[in-house]
C-alpha positions as a Markdown table, in Angstrom:
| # | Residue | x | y | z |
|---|---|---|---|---|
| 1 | Unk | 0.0 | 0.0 | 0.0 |
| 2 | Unk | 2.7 | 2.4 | 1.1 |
| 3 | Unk | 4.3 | 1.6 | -2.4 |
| 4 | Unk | 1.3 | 2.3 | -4.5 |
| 5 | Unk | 0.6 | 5.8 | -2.6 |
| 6 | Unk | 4.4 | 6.7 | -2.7 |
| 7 | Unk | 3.8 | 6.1 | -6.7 |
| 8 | Unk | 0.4 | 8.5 | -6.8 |
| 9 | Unk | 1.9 | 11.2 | -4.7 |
| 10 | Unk | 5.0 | 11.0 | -7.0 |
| 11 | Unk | 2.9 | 11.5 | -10.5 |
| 12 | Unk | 0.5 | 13.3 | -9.1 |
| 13 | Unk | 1.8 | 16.6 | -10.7 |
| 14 | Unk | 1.9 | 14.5 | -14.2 |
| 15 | Unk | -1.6 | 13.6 | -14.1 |
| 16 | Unk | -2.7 | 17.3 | -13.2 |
| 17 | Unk | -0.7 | 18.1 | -16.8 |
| 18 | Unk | -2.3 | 15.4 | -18.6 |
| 19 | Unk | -6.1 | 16.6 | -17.2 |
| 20 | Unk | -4.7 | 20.2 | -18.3 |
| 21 | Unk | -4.1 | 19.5 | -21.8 |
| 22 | Unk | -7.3 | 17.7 | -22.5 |
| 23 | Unk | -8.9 | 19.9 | -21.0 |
| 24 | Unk | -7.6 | 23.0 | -22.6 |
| 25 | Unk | -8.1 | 21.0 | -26.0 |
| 26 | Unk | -11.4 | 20.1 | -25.7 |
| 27 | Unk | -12.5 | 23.1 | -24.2 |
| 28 | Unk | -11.0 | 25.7 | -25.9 |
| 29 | Unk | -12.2 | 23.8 | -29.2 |
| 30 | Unk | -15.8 | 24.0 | -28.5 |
| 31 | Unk | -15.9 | 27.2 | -27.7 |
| 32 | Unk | -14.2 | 29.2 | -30.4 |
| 33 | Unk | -13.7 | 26.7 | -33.2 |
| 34 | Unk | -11.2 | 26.2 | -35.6 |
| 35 | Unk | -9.9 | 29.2 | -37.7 |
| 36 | Unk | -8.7 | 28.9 | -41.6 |
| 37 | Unk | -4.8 | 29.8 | -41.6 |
| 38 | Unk | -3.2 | 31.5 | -44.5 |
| 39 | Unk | 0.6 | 31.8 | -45.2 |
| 40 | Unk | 0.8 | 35.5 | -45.9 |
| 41 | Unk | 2.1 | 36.8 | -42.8 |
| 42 | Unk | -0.5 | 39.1 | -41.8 |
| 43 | Unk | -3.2 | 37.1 | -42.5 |
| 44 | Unk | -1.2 | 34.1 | -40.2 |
| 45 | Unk | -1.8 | 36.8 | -36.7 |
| 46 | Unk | -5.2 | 37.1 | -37.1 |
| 47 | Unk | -6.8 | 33.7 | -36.6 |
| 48 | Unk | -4.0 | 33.1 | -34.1 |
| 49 | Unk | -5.9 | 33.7 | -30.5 |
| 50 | Unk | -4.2 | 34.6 | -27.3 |
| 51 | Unk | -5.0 | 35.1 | -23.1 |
| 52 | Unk | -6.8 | 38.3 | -24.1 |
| 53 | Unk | -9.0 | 36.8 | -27.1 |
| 54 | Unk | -9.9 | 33.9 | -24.9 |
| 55 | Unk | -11.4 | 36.6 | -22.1 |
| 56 | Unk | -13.4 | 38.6 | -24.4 |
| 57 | Unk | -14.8 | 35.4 | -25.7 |
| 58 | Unk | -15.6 | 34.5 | -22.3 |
| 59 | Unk | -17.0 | 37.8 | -20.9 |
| 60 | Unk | -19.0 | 38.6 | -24.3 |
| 61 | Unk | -16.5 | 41.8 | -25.0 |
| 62 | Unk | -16.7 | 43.3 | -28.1 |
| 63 | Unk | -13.5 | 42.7 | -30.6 |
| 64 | Unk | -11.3 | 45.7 | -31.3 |
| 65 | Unk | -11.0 | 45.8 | -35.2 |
| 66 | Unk | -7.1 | 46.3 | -35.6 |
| 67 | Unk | -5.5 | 47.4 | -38.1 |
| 68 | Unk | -2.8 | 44.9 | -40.0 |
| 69 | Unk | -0.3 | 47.9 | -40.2 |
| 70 | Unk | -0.3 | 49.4 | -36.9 |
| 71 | Unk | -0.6 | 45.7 | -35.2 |
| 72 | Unk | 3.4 | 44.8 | -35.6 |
| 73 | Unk | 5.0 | 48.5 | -35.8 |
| 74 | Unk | 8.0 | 50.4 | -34.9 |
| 75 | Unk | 8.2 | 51.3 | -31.1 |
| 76 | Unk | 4.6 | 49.5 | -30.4 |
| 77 | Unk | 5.4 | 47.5 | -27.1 |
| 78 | Unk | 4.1 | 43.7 | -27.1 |
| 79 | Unk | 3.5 | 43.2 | -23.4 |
| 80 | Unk | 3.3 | 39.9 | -21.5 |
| 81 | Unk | 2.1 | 40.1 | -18.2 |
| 82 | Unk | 1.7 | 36.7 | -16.0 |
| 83 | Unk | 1.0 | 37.6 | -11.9 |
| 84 | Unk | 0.8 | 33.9 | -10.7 |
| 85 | Unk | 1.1 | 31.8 | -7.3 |
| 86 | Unk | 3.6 | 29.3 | -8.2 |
| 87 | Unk | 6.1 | 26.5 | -7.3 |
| 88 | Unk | 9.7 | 25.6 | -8.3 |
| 89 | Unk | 11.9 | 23.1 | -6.9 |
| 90 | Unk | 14.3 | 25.7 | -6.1 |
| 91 | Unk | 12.1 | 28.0 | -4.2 |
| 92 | Unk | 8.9 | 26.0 | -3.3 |
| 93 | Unk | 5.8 | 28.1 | -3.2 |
| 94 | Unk | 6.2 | 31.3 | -5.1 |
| 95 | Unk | 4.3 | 34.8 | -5.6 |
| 96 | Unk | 5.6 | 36.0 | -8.8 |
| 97 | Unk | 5.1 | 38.7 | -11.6 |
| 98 | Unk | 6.8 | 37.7 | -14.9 |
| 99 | Unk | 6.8 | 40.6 | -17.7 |
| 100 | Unk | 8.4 | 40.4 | -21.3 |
| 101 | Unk | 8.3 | 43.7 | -22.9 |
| 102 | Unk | 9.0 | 43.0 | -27.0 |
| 103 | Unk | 9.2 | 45.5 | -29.5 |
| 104 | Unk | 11.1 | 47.0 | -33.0 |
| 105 | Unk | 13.5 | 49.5 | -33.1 |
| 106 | Unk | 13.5 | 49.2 | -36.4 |
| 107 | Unk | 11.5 | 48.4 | -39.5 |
| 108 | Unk | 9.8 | 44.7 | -39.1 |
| 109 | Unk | 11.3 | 43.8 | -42.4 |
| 110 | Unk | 15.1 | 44.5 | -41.5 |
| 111 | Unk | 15.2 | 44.4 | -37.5 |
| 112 | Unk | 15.1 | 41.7 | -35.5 |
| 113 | Unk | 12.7 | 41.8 | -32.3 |
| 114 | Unk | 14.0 | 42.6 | -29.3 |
| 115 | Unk | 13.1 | 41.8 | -25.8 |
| 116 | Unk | 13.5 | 43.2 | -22.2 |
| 117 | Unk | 12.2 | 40.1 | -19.6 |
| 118 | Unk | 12.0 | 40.8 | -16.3 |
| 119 | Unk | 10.3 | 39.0 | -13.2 |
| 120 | Unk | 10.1 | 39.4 | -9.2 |
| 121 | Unk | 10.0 | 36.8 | -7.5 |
| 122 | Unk | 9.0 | 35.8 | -4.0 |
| 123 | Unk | 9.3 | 32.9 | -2.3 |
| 124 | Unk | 8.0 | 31.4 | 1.0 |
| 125 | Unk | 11.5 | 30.2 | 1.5 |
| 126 | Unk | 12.5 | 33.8 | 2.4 |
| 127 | Unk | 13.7 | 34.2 | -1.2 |
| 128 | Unk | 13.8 | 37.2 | -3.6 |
| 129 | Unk | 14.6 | 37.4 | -6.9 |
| 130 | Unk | 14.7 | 40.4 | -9.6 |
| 131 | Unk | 16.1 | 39.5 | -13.0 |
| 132 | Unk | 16.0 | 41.7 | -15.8 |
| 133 | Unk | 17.7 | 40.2 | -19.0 |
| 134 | Unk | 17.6 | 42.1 | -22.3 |
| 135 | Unk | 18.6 | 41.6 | -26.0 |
| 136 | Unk | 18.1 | 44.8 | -28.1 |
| 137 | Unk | 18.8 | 44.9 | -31.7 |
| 138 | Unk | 19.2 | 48.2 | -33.3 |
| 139 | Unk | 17.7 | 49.1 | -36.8 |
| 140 | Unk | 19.2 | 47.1 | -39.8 |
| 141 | Unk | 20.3 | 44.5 | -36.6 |
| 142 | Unk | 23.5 | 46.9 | -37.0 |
| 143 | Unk | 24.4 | 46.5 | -33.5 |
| 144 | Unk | 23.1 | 43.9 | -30.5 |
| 145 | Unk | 22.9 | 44.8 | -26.8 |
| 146 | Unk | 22.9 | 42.2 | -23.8 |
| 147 | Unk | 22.2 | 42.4 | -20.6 |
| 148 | Unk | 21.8 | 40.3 | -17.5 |
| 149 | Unk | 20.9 | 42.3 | -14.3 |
| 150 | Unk | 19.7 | 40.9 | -11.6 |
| 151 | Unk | 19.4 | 40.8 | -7.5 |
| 152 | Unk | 18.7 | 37.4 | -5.5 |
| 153 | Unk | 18.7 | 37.4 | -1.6 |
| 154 | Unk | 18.8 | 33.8 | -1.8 |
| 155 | Unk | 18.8 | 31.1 | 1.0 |
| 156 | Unk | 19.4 | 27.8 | -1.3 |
| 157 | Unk | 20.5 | 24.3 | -1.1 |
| 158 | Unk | 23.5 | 23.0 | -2.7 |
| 159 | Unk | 25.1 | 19.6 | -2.7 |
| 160 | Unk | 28.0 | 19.3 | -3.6 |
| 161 | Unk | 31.3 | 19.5 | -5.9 |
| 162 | Unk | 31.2 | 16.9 | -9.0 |
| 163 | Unk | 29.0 | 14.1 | -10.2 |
| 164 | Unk | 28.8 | 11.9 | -7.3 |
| 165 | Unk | 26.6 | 13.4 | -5.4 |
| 166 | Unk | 23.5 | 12.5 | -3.5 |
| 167 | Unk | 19.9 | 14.9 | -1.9 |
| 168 | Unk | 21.2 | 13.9 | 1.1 |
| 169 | Unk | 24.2 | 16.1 | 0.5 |
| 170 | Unk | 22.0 | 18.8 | 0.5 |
| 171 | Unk | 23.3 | 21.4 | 2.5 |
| 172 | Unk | 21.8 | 25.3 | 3.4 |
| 173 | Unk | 23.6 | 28.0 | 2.3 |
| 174 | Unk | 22.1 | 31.3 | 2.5 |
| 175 | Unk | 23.8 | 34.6 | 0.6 |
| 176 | Unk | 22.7 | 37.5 | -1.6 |
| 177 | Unk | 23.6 | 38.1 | -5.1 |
| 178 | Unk | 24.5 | 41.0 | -7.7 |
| 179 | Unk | 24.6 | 40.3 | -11.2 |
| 180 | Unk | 25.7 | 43.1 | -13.7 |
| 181 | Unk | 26.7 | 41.3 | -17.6 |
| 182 | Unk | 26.6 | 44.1 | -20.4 |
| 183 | Unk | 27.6 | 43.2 | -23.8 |
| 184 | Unk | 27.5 | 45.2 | -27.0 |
| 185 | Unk | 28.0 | 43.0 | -30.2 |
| 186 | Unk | 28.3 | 44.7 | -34.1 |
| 187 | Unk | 27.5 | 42.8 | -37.2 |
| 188 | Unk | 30.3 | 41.1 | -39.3 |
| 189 | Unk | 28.6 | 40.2 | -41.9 |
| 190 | Unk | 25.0 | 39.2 | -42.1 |
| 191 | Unk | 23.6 | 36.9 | -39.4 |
| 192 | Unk | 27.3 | 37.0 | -37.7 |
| 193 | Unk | 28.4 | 39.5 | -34.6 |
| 194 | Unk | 31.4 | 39.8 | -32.5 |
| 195 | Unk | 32.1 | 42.4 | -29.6 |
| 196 | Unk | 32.6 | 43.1 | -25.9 |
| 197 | Unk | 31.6 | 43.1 | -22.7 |
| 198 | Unk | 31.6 | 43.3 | -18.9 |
| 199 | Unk | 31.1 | 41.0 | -16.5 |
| 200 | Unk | 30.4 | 41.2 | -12.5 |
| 201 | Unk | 29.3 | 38.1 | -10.0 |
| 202 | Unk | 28.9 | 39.8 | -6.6 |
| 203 | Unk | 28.3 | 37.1 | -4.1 |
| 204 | Unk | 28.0 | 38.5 | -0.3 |
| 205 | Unk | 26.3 | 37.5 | 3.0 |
| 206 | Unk | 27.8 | 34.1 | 2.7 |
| 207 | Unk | 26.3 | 31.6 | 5.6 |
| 208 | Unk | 26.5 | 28.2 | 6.0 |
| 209 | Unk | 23.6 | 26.8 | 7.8 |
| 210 | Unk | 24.6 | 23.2 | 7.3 |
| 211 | Unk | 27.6 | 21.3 | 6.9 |
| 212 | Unk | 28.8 | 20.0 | 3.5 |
| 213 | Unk | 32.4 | 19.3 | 3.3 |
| 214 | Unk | 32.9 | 20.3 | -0.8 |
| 215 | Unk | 31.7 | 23.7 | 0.3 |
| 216 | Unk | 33.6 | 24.3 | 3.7 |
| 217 | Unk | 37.0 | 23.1 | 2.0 |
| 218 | Unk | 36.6 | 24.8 | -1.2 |
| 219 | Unk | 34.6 | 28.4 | 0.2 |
| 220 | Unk | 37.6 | 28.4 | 2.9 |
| 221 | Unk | 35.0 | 30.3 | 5.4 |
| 222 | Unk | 34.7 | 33.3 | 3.2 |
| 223 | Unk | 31.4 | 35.6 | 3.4 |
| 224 | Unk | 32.1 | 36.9 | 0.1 |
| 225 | Unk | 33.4 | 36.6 | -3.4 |
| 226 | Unk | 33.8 | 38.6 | -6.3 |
| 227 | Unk | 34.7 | 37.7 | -10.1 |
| 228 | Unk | 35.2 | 40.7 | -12.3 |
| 229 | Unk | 36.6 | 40.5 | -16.3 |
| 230 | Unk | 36.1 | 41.2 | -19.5 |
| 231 | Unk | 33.1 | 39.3 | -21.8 |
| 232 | Unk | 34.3 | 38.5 | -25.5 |
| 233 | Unk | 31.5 | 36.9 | -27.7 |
| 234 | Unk | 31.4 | 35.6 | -30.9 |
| 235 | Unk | 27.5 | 35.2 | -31.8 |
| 236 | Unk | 25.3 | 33.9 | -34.9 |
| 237 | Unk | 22.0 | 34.1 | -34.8 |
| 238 | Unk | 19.6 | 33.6 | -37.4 |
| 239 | Unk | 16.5 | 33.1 | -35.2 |
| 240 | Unk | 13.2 | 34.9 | -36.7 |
| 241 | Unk | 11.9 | 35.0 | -33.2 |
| 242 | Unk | 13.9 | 35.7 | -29.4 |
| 243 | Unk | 10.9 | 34.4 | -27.9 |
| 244 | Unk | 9.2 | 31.9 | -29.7 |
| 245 | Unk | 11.8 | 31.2 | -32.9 |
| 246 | Unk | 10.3 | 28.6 | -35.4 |
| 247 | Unk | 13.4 | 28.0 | -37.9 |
| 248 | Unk | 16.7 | 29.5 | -37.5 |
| 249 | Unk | 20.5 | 29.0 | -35.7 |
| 250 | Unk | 21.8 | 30.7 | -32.2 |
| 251 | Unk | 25.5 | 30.1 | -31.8 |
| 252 | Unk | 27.4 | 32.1 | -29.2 |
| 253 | Unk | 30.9 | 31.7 | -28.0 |
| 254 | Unk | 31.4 | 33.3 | -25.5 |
| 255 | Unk | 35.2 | 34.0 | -23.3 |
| 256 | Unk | 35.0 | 35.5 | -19.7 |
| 257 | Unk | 38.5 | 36.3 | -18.2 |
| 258 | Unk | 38.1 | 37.3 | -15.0 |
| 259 | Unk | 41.6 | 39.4 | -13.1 |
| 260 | Unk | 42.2 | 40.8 | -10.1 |
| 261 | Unk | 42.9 | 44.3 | -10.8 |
| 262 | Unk | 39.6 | 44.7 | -12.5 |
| 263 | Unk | 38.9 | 43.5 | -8.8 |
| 264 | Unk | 38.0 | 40.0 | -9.0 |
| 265 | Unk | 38.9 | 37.7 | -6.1 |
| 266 | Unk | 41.7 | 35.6 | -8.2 |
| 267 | Unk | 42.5 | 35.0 | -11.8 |
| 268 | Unk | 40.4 | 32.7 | -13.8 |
| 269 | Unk | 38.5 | 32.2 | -17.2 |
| 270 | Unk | 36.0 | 30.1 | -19.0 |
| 271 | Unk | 34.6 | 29.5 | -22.2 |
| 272 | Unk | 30.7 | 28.8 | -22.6 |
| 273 | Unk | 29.3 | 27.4 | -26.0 |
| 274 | Unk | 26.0 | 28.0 | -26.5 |
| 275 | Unk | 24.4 | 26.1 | -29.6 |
| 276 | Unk | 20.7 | 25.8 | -30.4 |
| 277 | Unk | 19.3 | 24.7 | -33.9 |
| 278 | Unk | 15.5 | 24.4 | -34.7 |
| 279 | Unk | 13.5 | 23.0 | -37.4 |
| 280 | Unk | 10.2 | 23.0 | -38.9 |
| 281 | Unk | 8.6 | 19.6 | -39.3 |
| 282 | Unk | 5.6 | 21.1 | -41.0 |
| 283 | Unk | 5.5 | 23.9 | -44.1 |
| 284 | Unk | 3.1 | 25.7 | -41.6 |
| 285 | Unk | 5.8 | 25.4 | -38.6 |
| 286 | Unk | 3.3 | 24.1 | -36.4 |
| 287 | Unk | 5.5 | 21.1 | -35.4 |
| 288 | Unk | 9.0 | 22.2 | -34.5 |
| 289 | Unk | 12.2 | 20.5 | -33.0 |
| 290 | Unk | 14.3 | 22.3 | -31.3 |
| 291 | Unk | 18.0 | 21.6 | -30.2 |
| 292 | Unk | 19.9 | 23.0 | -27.9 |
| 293 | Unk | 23.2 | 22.1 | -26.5 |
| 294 | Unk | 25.3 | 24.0 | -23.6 |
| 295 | Unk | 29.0 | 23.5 | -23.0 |
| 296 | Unk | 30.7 | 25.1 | -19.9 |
| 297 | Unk | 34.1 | 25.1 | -19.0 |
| 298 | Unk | 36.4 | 27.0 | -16.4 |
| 299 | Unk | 40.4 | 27.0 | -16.2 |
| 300 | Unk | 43.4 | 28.7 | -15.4 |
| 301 | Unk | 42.4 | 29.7 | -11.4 |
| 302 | Unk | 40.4 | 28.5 | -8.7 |
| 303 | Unk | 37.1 | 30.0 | -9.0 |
| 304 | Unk | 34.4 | 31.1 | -6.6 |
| 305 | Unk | 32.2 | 28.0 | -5.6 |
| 306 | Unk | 29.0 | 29.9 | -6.9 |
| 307 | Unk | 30.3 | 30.8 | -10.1 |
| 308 | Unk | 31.3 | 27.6 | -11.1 |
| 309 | Unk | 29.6 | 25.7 | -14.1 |
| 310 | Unk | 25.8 | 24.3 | -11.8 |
| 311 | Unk | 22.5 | 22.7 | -13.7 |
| 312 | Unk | 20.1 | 25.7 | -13.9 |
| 313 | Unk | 22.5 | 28.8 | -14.3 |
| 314 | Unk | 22.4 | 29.5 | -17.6 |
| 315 | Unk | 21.1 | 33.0 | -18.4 |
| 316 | Unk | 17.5 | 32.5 | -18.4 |
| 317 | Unk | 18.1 | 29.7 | -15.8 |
| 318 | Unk | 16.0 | 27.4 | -17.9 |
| 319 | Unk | 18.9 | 24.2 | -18.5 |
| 320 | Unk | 18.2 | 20.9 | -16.3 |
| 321 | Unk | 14.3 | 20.3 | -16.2 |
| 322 | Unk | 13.8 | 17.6 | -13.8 |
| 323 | Unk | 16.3 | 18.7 | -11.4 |
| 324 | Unk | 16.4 | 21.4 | -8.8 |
| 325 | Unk | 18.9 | 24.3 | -9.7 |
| 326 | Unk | 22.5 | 23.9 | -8.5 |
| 327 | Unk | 22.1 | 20.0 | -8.3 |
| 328 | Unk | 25.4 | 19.5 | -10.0 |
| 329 | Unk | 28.2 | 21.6 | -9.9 |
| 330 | Unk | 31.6 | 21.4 | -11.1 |
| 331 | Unk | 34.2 | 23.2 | -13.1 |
| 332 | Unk | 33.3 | 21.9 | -16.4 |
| 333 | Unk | 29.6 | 21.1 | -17.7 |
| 334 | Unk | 28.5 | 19.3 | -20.7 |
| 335 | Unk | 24.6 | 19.5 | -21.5 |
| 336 | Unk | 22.2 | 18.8 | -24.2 |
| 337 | Unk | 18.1 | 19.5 | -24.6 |
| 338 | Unk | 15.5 | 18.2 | -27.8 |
| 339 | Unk | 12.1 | 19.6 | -27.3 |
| 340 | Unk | 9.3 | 18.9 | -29.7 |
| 341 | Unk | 6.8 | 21.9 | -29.8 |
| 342 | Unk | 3.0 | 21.2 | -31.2 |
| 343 | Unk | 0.0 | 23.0 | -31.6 |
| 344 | Unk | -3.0 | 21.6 | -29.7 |
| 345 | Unk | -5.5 | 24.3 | -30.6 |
| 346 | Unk | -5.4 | 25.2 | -34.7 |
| 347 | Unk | -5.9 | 29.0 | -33.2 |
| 348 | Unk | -2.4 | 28.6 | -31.4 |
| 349 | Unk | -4.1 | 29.3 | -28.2 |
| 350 | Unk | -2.9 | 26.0 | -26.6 |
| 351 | Unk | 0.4 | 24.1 | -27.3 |
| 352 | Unk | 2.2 | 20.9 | -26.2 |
| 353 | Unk | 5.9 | 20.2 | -26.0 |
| 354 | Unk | 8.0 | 16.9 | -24.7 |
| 355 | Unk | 11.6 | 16.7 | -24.1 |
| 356 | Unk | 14.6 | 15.3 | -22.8 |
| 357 | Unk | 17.5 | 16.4 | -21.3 |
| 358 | Unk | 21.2 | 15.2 | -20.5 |
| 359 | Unk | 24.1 | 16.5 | -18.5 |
| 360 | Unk | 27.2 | 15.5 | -17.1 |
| 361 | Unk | 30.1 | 17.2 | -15.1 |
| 362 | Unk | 33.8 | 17.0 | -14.7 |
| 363 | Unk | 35.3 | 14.7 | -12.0 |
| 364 | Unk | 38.1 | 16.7 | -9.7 |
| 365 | Unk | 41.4 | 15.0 | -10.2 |
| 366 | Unk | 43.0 | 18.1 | -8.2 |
| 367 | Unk | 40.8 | 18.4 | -4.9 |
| 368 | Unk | 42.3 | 21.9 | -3.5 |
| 369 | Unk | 41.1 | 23.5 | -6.9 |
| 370 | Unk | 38.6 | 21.6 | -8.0 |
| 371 | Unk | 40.5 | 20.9 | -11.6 |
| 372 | Unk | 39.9 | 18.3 | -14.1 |
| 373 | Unk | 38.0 | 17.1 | -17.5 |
| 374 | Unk | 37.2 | 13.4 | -17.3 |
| 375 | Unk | 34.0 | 13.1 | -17.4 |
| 376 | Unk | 32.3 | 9.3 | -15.8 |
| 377 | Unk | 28.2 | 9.8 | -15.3 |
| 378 | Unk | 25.6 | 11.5 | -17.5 |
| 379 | Unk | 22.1 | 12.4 | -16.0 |
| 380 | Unk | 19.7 | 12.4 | -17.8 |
| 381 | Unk | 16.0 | 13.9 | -17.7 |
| 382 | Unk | 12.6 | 14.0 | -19.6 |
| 383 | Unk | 9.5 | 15.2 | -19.5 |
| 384 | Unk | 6.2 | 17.0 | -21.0 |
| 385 | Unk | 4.2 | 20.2 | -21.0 |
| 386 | Unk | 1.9 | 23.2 | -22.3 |
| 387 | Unk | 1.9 | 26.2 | -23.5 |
| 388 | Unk | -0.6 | 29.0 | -23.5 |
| 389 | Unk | -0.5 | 32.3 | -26.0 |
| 390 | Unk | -0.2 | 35.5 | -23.9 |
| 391 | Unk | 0.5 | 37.5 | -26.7 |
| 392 | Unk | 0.1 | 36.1 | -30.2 |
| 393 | Unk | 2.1 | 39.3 | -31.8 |
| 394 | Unk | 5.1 | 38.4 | -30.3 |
| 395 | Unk | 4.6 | 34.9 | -29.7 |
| 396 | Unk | 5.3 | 34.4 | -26.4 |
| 397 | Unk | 3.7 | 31.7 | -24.4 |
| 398 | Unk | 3.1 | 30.6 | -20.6 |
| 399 | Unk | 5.1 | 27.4 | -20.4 |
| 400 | Unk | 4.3 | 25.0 | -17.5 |
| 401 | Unk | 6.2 | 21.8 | -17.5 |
| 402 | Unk | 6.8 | 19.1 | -15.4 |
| 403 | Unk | 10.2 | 17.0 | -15.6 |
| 404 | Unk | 11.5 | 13.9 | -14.1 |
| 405 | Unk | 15.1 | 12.8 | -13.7 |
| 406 | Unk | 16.7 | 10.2 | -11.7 |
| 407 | Unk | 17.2 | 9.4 | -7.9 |
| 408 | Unk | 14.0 | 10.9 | -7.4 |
| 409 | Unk | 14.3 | 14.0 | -8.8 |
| 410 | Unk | 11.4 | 15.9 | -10.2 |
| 411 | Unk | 9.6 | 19.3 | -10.4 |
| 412 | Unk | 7.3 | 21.4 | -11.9 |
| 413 | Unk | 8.3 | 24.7 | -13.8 |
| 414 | Unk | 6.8 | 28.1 | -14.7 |
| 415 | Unk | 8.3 | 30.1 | -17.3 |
| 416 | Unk | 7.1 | 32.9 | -19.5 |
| 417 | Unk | 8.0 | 32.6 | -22.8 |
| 418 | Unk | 10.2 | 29.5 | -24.3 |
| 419 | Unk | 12.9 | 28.1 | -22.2 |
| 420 | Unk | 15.2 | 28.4 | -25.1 |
C-alpha cells in the first residue's frame, strides 16, 4: 500500500498536466472553433488567439477591429504580463510577476525583435529574486545589446562538488547576489556579430547553515566573493523570433577572463558554448524540433564556488528540467536538450511540447582546486508540457512543464516565454 501511494503522490503533478491538456483541448475547441490559416504573414496573426482573445470570448466583450499595419510597428510595445502563485523546486511556493516587454527599433522587415524580460520573484522560503535580461537589436540589426541584471537574496540548497553526489548532500547556504553582464555586439557580416563586454558576479552574506564538506573546504569560510573580467563573444543568430523562434540558428561563443585588478577575487577564465538549432517539421511550422546544446568550461584559477559551471544557471536559468537548480556543480559542464513543440488548438491558443534532457560534469582530479576534464556519469531527464499564448504578436507563451530525472528527482516549472 505504502508503495502504490508513494507512486500516486510522485505522479501526481503528471496527471494534473495530462487533465490540463485535454482539458484545454477540448475546451477551448468547443468554444471558439477552428480558424482557416493562411501563409501571408498578416493574414497568419489574425486567426491566431491569445489570453486576451480567450477573455473577451468568455466575458462577451466586443473585438477591437485592428488594423494589420499598426498591429506589428516600430516602437509599439508587445506586453506579457503573468502575476501567478507558483512552485519551483528551487524555491517552493512562489508569488511571482513575470513581464516580457518585446518590441522594434526598427522596421519589421530588416530588425530583428528585441526583448527586455523581467520578473520578481518571492518565495516562501525567504527568497527574492529580480532579474532583468535584455537583447536589443538596433535598426538594420546593426548592433546587438545584452544584458543580464539581476538581484537574489537567496537562501538555497546545494550539494555538492562533482558528479557523485546525493539529496542527502543537500546542505543550506544562505547569501545574496549582484549580477551586472553588459555586452555590445556589431554585425560582421549578415547573421554573424562579435564584440565586448563586462562581466560582475557579486556574491556576499555568505552563511553556511549546514555542513557540507565540498563547500567548507573549497569556500575556505569566506562571506564573500567577487569575479570581475572582461566578456568576449562571438555570436550567430539567425533566429526569426527571441521568444518563440520557429526556424533558425543561435550560436554564441562566448570568453570570460576574470583578473584581479579589475577586482575579481583571483585569476580565472571560462569559455561557454551556446548552440541551439530548430527545425520546422511542418511547411506551416506548427511542429517544431528544437535543439539546444550547452558547454561550460572554467580553467586557469580557482574559481568562486558559486560561479562555477551548476545545472540551472544558464542566463535564463532554464537548463536541467527535472532537477532542482545547483544540483550539480563542477568546473566543467557538458549539456544537451531536444524539445518537440505542437500546436494543440489550430488557433495557437494552446500548445504541447516533450523533451529530454542530458548532463554531465567533470570529475576533480586536483581536490584543492577543483581541476579536471574526465568526465564518468551523465544524467539524464525527460518530460512533458503546455503552452498557453499571452500575446500572439510576439509569440510568447506561458510554459508550464513538469520533468522527471533520476534518484527521485522531479519538479514542476513556470516560465514565460520559451525556455530556449
Amino acid at each position: 500500500m505504502n508503495v502504490i501511494l508513494h507512486t500516486i503522490k510522485k505522479n501526481l503533478c503528471f496527471l494534473i498536466l495530462f487533465i490540463l491538456f485535454f482539458f484545454c483541448h477540448v475546451v477551448y475547441s468547443q468554444a471558439v472553433g477552428s480558424q482557416t490559416e493562411n501563409q501571408n504573414f498578416h493574414d497568419s496573426i489574425y486567426p491566431q488567439k491569445d489570453v486576451i482573445d480567450l477573455l473577451k470570448h468568455v466575458f462577451s466583450v466586443k473585438r477591437d477591429t485592428i488594423d494589420d499595419s499598426t498591429a506589428v510597428k516600430p516602437g509599439k510595445l508587445l506586453l506579457a504580463v503573468v502575476p501567478a502563485v507558483g512552485y519551483a523546486p528551487q524555491t517552493g511556493a512562489t508569488a511571482l510577476l513575470a513581464a516580457n516587454l518585446s518590441f522594434y527599433v526598427g522596421k519589421v522587415s530588416n530588425t530583428k525583435l528585441s526583448t527586455v524580460v523581467f520578473s520578481q520573484n518571492y518565495s516562501f522560503r525567504n527568497q527574492i529574486i529580480i532579474p532583468v535580461v535584455s537583447n536589443i537589436w538596433t535598426p538594420r540589426n546593426k548592433l546587438n545589446l545584452l544584458g543580464d541584471w539581476r538581484f537574489y537574496k537567496y537562501p538555497t540548497y546545494t550539494y555538492g562538488l562533482g558528479d557523485n553526489t546525493t539529496m542527502a548532500n543537500a546542505d543550506l547556504i544562505n547569501y545574496s547576489y549582484i549580477k551586472i553582464y553588459q555586452q555590445v555586439l556589431k554585425k560582421i557580416i549578415h547573421h554573424l556579430y562579435t564584440g565586448l563586454g563586462y562581466g560582475l558576479d557579486y556574491h556576499f552574506n555568505i552563511h553556511e547553515e549546514g555542513e557540507t564538506s565540498n563547500f567548507s573546504s573549497y569556500n575556505n569560510g569566506a562571506t564573500k566573493t567577487v569575479s570581475s573580467g572582461a566578456l568576449v563573444n562571438l555570436l550567430y543568430d539567425s533566429r526569426n523570433n527571441i521568444n518563440n523562434p520557429d526556424e533558425g540558428t543561435y550560436c554564441s561563443i562566448k570568453y570570460h577572463p576574470c583578473f584581479t585588478v579589475l577586482g575579481s577575487d583571483n585569476n580565472w577564465q571560462s569559455i561557454v558554448g551556446d548552440f541551439r538549432k530548430y527545425i520546422k517539421l511542418s511547411p506551416k511550422g506548427n511542429h517544431i524540433l528544437a535543439l539546444w546544446s550547452l558547454n561550460w568550461f572554467t580553467f586557469g584559477g580557482k574559481v568562486p564556488y558559486f560561479d562555477l559551471p551548476s545545472t540551472g544557471w544558464d542566463t535564463y536559468s532554464n537548463s536541467g528540467r527535472g532537477y532542482v537548480q545547483g544540483r550539480f556543480r563542477s568546473n566543467n559542464m557538458l549539456y544537451i536538450e531536444t524539445e518537440y513543440r505542437f500546436n494543440i488548438t489550430k488557433n495557437g491558443l494552446f500548445g504541447g511540447v516533450v523533451f529530454a534532457n542530458a548532463q554531465s560534469l567533470s570529475v576533480a582530479q586536483n581536490t584543492s582546486t577543483w581541476s579536471g576534464t574526465t568526465f564518468q556519469s551523465i544524467y539524464p531527464a525527460a518530460g512533458t508540457g503546455i503552452r498557453i499564448k499571452v500575446n500572439k504578436y510576439s509569440k510568447v507563451n506561458f510554459a508550464i512543464d513538469y520533468a522527471v530525472g533520476i534518484g527521485g528527482s522531479h519538479g514542476l516549472y513556470f516560465n514565460l516565454s520559451e525556455l530556449f
